[in-house]
N, C-alpha and C positions, 0 to 999 in steps of 0.2 A: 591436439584438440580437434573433434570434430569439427563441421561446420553447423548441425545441429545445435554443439554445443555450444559454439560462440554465438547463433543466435538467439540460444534462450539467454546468458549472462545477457549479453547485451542489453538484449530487451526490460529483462530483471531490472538492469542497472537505468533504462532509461523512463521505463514505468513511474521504478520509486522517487526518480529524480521528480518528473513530472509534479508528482503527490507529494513532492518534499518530504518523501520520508528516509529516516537515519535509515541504516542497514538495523538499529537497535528497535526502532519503530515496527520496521517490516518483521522482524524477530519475534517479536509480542503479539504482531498479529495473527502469523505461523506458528506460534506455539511453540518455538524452536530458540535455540540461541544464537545471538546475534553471530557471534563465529561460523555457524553454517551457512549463515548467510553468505555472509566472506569467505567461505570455501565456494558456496556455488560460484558467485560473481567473481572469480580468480581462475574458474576451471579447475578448480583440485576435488570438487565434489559434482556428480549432476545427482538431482532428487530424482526421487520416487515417483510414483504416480500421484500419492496423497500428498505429497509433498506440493507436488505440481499444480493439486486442487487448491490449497491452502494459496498456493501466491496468486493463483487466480484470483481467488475471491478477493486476499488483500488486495490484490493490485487493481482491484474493480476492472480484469480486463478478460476477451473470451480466450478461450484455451489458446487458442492459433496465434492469438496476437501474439505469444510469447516465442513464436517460431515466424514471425515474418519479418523478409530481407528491408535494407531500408526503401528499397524502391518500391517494397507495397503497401507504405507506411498511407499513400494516398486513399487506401483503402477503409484505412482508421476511421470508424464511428467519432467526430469528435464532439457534435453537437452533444449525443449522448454522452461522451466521458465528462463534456464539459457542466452537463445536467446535473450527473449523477456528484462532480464534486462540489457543484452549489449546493447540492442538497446536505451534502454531509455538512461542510462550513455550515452552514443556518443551523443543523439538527447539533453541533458542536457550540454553537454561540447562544443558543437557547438554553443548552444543558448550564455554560458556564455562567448565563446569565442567571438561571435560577438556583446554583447554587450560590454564587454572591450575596444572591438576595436571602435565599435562607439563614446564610452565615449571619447576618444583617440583621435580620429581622429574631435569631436569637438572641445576640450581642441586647437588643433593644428588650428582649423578655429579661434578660438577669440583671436591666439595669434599672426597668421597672419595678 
């Protein structure tokens, strides 16, 4: 294994942790199946370039991030990573709120 390639799994592996996502989550976001996932993060697959785009954008992180050592981790945007996952949480607890509320407020039309 390169060392390229142990710092992209790495990073893969320490991103989705972050985001608390399954390898099945990151899978869905990439469009890909969860087993590719698990080939990259193992070293038995490295992606593509598009491949490479796809986890970016899941992993809300910039390209680089996915190739840097731990010592330039101080380098990390965190205020923005930490923005961008408030913002998703809200924009995820709004969605499930307003479906609750719809389920609900059907429930209430058929019982009407």
């Amino acid at each position: 294994m390169t060392e390229i390639q142990r710092l992209l799994l790495t990073n893969i592996k320490k991103y989705r942790s972050l985001l608390k996502y399954s390898q099945f989550n990151l899978a869905e976001l990439c469009e890909v199946s969860s087993s590719y996932i698990s080939e990259i993060e193992t070293g038995k697959k490295f992606p593509s370039a598009r491949m490479l785009e796809r986890l970016v954008k899941a992993l809300e992180v910039k390209p680089y991030q996915l190739f840097l050592d731990e010592n330039d981790i101080d380098n990390f945007n965190k205020e923005s990573f930490l923005s961008n996952f408030k913002e998703r949480i809200h924009d995820q607890f709004v969605s499930d709120v307003e479906s609750i509320y719809s389920q609900f407020t059907k429930k209430e039309d058929i019982n009407s």
